[in-house]
N, C-alpha and C positions, 0 to 999 in steps of 0.2 A: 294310465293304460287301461282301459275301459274296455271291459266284457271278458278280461283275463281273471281267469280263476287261481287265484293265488295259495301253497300251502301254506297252514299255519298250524300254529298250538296253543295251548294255555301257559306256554313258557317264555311267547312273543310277545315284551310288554312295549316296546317301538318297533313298529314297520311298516309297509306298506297302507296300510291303511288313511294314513296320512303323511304328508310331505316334508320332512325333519332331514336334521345332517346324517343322521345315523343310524343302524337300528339296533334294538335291544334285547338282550335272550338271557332270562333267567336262569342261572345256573342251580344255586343255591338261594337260602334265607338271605344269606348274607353280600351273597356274587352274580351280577350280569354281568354280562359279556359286549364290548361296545363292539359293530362292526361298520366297517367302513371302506370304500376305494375310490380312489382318483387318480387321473391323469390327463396330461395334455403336451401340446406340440412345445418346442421351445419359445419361451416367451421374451427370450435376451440372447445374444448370443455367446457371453461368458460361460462352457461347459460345466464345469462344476459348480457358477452361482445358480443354472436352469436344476443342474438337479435339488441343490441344497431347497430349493421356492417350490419345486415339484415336492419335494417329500414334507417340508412344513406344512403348504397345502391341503395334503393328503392326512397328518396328523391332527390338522386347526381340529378337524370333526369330533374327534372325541375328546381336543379339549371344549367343545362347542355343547357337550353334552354333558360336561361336568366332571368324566372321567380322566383315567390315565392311560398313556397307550403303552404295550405291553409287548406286542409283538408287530414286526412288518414282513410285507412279500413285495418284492422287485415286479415289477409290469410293463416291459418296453418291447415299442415295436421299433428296431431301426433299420437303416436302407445301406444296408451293407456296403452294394455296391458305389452308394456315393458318398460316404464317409469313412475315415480311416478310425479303426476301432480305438484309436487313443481319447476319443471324444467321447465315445460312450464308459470307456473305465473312469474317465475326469466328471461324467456325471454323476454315474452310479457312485462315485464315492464322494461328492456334494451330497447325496442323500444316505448316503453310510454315514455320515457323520451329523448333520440333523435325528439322523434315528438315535444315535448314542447321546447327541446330549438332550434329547426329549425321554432317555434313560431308559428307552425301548431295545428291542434285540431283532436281526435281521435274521429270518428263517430260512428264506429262500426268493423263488418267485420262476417267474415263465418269461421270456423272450419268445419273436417271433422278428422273420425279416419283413418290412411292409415298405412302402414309398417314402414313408414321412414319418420323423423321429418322433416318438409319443415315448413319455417316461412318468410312472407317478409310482404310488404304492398300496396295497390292499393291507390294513393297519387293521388290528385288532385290540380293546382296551378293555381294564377293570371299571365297573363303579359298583355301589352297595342298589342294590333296589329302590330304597326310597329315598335315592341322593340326585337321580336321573332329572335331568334338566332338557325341554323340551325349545322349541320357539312357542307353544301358548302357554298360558299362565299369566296373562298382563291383567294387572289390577288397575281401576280407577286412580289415579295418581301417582302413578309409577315415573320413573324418571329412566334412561337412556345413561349409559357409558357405554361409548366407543375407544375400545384402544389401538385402534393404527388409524395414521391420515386418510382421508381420499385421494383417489388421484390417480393410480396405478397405471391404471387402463389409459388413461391420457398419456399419461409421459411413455408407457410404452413403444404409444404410434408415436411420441415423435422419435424416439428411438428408433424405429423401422426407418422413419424420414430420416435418418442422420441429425435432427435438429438438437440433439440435447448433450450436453457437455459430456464427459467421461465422469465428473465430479458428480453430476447428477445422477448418471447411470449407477453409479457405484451407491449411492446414498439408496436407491430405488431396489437395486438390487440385496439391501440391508436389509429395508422395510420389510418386503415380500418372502424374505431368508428365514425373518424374526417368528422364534415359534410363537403359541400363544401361550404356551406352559407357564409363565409367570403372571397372566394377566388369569389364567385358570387358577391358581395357586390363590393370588390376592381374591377371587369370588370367592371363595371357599369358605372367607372369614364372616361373608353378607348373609342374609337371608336373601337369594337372588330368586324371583318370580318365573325367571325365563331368559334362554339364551339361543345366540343363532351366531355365525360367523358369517363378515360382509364378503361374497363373489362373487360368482360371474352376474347375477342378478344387480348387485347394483344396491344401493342405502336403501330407497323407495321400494325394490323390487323382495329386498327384505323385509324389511318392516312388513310389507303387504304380506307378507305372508304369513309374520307375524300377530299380523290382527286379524287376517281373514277368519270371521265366523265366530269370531269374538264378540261384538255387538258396539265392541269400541271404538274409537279413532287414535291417531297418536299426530303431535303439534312435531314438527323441526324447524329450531331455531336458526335456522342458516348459517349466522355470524359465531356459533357457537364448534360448530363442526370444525376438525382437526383435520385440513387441509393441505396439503403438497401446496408451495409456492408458487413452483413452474407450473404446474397442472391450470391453475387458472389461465396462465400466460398463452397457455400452448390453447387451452379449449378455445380465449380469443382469437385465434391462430385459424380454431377449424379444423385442428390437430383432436378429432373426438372419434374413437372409435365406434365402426359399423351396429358394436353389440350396446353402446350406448342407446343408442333410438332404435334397436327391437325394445327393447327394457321399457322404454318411455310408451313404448308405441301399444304394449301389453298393460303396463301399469296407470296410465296417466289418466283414464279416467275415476281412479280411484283418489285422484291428489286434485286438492286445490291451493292453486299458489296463490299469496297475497303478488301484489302489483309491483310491490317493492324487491322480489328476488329478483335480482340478477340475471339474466337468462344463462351466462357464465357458470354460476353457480349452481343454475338447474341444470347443465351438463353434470356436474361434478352428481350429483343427486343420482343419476342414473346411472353413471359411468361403471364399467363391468371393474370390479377387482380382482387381483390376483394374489390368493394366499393373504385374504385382508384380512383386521380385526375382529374379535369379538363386539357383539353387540348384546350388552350386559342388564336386563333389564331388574330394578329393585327400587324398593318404597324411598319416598322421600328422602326422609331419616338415614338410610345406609347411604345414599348416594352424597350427600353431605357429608358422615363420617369420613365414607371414603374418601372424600378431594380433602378433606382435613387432614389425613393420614398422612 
C-alpha cells in the first residue's frame, strides 16, 4: 500500500515494512507480542470442520513466526437471514476448540450481519525477542521442510463439484484442521534460518517471497514434495482453482521449470492452500538430523 504513511515506534520489530505472517511489538527484554488476523468464507461445508481450519489457519501465523499463541478474538460476518444460527454455534465452536488445544484462551471478539459467512480469528502470541523467525534469513545451502501435503485448493474444487468421496472430504478436512503447534514445537530443537506458512499464495508464490531481495535462488525437487494423491487426479481432471493461475500468472516469471515437470504437478506448485504447512528453512546438517529423528 504505497504512499500510506504508516505509524510506528522503536518497539516495532515485524511490520509493515515488509511482507511477513505476522507482526512484532516488543514488550520487554525478554517478551514480544505476535499479532495476527485471518478470515474467510466457508471452504467445506461441514460447520464445525470450517471453523476448526478457520481458526488453525488463523493460529499457523504465530506458529510461522516461531511463537505461541496466547490469546484469540471471534471475527464473523454471518447472513442471518439465510442461515439458521445452529450453524454458526457448530462453527464457532470448531474454533473454540482449536483455540484450546493450541492452549490458547478465547477473549471475545465482534460479529456483524453481512451476505456471506466469513469466520476466522484476530490471535495474539508470546515469543522472546531474539527467537523471532521471519521468511528471510535463507543461507547458501539451506535445505526446505514442508510439513503438510499440497493439494488443498485442488481437492476443494472438486469438493464444490461433488467429485470427491466423503473419505477424502473427511481426510482434507484433517489436514487443513491440523494445527502447526507440533511441527513449531519440533523447529524449536533446529537452528532454523527462516519460516513462512504455505496459503493462499501457493509453494512458488511463497518461496518468492521468501527469497525476494535475497540475491538467492531456491531448486524444488518436485518428486520430493508431499502431495495429496487425489489432488493430482483432480488437477488432470481441470479441477484447479481460479487462485491457482493468478499465483502463476504473478509469480512465473520468476520460476524456471526444467522440461521434465509435469505440468500436473506445476498445478500443484501454485495451487492456493488452505490452513497449509510450515515451510521450515535450516542448514544442511539439521535437516538431515531431523528426518533421522
Amino acid at each position: 500500500m504505497c504512499g500510506l504513511d504508516f505509524p510506528t515506534d522503536p518497539h516495532v520489530l515485524v511490520g509493515l515494512s515488509r511482507a511477513d505472517d505476522a507482526g512484532v511489538y516488543q514488550i520487554s527484554e525478554d517478551l514480544a507480542l505476535i499479532q495476527t488476523v485471518d478470515f474467510f468464507t466457508p471452504v467445506v461445508d461441514d460447520p464445525y470442520g470450517f471453523g476448526q481450519i478457520a481458526a488453525a489457519n488463523a493460529l499457523s501465523d504465530v506458529y510461522a513466526m516461531g511463537g505461541e499463541p496466547k490469546t484469540a478474538m471471534n471475527l464473523v460476518g454471518f447472513p442471518l437471514k439465510q442461515m439458521d444460527l445452529s450453524v454458526l454455534r457448530a462453527v464457532i465452536q470448531g474454533g473454540i476448540d482449536k483455540v484450546r488445544e493450541a492452549g490458547a484462551v478465547l477473549l471475545g471478539g465482534h460479529s456483524v450481519e453481512d451476505d456471506e459467512f466469513k469466520y476466522g480469528l484476530s490471535v495474539t502470541g508470546f515469543i522472546h525477542p531474539k527467537q523471532i523467525l521471519t521468511k528471510q534469513g535463507l543461507r547458501a545451502g539451506d535445505r526446505l521442510v514442508l510439513t503438510k501435503p499440497l493439494g488443498t485448493g485442488i481437492v476443494n474444487t472438486a469438493i464444490k463439484g461433488n467429485l470427491a468421496s466423503e473419505a477424502l472430504i473427511q481426510q482434507v478436512i484433517a489436514i487443513m484442521a491440523s494445527l502447526n503447534r507440533t511441527a513449531a514445537e519440533v523447529m524449536r530443537r533446529y537452528p532454523v534460518h527462516a519460516c513462512t506458512d504455505i496459503t493462499g499464495f501457493g509453494l512458488i508464490g511463497h518461496l518468492a517471497e521468501m527469497i525476494q531481495g535475497s540475491g538467492l535462488g531456491l531448486s524444488v525437487h518436485v518428486d520430493t514434495l508431499p502431495v495429496i494423491q487425489e489432488a493430482i487426479e483432480f488437477a488432470g481432471m481441470g479441477m484447479v482453482p481460479a487462485g491457482a493461475h493468478r499465483n502463476r500468472s504473478f509469480r512465473s516469471a520468476m520460476v524456471a521449470l526444467a522440461s521434465s515437470v509435469d505440468p500436473i504437478l506445476q498445478d500443484i506448485l501454485y495451487d492456493p492452500q488452505t490452513s497449509g504447512g510450515l515451510c521450515i528453512v535450516v542448514a544442511p546438517a539439521a535437516a538431515q538430523a531431523w528426518w533421522t529423528t
